[in-house]
C-alpha positions in Angstrom: -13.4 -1.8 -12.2 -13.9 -3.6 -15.3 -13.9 -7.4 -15.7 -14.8 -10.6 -17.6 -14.1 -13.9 -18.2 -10.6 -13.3 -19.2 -9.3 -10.2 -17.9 -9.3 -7.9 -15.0 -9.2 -3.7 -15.6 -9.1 -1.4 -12.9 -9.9 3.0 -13.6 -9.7 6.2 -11.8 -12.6 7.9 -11.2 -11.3 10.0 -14.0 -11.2 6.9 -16.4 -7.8 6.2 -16.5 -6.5 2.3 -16.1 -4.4 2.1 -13.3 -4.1 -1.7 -13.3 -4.7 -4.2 -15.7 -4.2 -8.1 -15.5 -5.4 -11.2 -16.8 -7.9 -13.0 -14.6 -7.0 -15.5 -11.8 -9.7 -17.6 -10.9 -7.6 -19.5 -8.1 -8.7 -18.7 -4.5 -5.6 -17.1 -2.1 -3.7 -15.8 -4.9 -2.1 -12.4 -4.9 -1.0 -11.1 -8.6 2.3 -8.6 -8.2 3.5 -6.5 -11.4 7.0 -7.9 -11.3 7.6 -3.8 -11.9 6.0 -3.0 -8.5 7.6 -5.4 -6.6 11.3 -4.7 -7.7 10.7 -1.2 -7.1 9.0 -1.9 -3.7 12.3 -4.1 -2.7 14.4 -1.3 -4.0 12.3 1.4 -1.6 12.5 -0.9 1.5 16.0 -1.2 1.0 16.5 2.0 1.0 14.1 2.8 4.1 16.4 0.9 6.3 19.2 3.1 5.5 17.5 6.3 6.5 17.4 7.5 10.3 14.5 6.5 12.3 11.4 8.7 12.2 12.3 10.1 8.8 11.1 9.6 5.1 11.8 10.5 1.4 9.3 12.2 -0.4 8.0 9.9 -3.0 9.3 10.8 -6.4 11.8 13.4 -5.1 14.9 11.5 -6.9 16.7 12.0 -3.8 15.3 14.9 -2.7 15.6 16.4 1.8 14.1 14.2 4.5 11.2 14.8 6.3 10.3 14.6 9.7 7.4 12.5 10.5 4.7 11.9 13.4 5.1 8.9 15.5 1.5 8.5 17.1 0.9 5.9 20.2 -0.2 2.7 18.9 -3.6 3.0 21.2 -4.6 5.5 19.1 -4.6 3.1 15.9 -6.4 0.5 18.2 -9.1 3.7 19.0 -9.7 4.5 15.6 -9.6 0.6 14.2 -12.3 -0.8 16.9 -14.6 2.6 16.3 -13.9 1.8 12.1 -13.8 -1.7 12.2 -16.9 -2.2 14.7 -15.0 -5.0 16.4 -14.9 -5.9 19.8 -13.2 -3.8 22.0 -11.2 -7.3 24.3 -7.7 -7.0 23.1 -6.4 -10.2 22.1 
């Protein structure tokens, strides 16, 4: 990541800029590319028309479903207290 006064530039490993904005200085503030988040809206919207447990492959132009694995939440709750290093009281 790149930054200065002004402007905010973030890179691939590889060097290429996958983000770049001008610099908020404002605490709580969450910068969107108004691109991203009309194409996010479009791609929930369609998510709630597929059939439960299934998902379009990402850039597949309406390509087959795919089935995937529904886990048990405690495993998330395993694997976040052993990552996170929290406590293990549920709340």
């Amino acid at each position: 990541m790149l930054t200065d006064n002004e402007e905010v530039i973030v890179l691939t490993t590889g060097g290429e800029i996958v983000a770049r904005h001008v610099r908020c200085w404002a605490r709580h503030q969450t910068l969107t590319d108004p691109e991203h988040a009309e194409a996010g809206a479009m791609m929930r919207h369609q998510a709630r028309r597929r059939p439960t447990g299934q998902i379009q492959a990402v850039g597949s132009g309406g390509g087959p479903l795919i089935e995937v694995e529904q886990r048990e939440l405690g495993t998330y709750d395993r694997l976040f207290t052993v990552i996170g290093g929290g406590d293990k009281e549920a709340s």
